[in-house]
N, C-alpha and C positions, 0 to 999 in steps of 0.2 A: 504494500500500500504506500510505495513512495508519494513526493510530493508531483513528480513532474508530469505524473499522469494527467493531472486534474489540471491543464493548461487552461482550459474557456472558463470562460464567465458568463453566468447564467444567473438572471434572475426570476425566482419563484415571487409569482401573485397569488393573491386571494380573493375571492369576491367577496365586496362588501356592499351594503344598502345604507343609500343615506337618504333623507326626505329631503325632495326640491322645493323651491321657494312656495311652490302655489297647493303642495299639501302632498302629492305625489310621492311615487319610490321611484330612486333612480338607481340603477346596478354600476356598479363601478370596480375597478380593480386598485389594491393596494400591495406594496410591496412585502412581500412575508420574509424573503432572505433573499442576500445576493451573495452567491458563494463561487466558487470552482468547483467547473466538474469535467469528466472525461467523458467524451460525444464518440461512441459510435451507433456508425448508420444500420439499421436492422432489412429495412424492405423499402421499397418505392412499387407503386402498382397504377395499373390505371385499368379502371371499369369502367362501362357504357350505365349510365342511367340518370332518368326525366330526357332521354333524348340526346345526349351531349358526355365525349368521353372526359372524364376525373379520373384528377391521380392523387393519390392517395401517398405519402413517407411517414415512417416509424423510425424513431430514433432512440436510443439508453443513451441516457444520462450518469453517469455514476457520480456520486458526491458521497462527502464524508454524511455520517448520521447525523441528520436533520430531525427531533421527534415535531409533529404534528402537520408533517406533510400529508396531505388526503388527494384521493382522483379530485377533486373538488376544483384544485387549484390550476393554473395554467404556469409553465416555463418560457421564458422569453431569449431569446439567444439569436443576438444581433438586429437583424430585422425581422426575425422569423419568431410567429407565436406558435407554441403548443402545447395539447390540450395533456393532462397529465395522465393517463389511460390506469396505472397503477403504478406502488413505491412503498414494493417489498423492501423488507430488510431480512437479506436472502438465508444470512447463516443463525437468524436470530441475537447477535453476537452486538448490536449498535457498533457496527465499525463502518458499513458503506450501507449507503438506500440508493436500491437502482430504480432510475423514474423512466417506466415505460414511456413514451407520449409521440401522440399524434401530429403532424403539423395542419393547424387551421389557415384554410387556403381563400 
């Protein structure tokens, strides 16, 4: 588990709710952590559906133990947002949480 694994910078959101001026909920994202983590690429895919081909990329995130990561939240990394799919903590051990996650396109 060296250091130099964990080159990228990534930061996890959370969603949060605040009331807008005129009485309303507004969804919003806020920062939960900004850490380093090691990015490898899992799949890229593309399916036909509503008419029109989509591609679809899967990335692991590896980062050191983070508790209260949930699928809930999304990962940001660079210009690219993604959805957080799951973030086992594989050996049970709190030493790495790997964050499945999708890219929203």
């Amino acid at each position: 588990m060296g250091a130099g694994k964990y080159r990228h910078r990534i930061t996890i959101q959370q969603p949060t709710t605040t009331k807008g001026t005129m009485g309303g909920v507004k969804n919003t994202w806020s920062t939960f952590a900004t850490v380093h983590a090691q990015k490898i690429h899992q799949a890229t895919r593309e399916f036909f559906a509503a008419q029109k081909v989509n591609a679809e990329t899967t990335d692991l995130f590896v980062v050191r133990y983070l508790a209260g990561v949930t699928a809930k939240m999304r990962v940001i990394f660079g210009d690219r947002t993604y959805d957080i799919i799951g973030a086992p903590d594989m050996d049970g051990r709190r030493r790495e949480l790997f964050l499945l996650c999708k890219e929203v396109l």
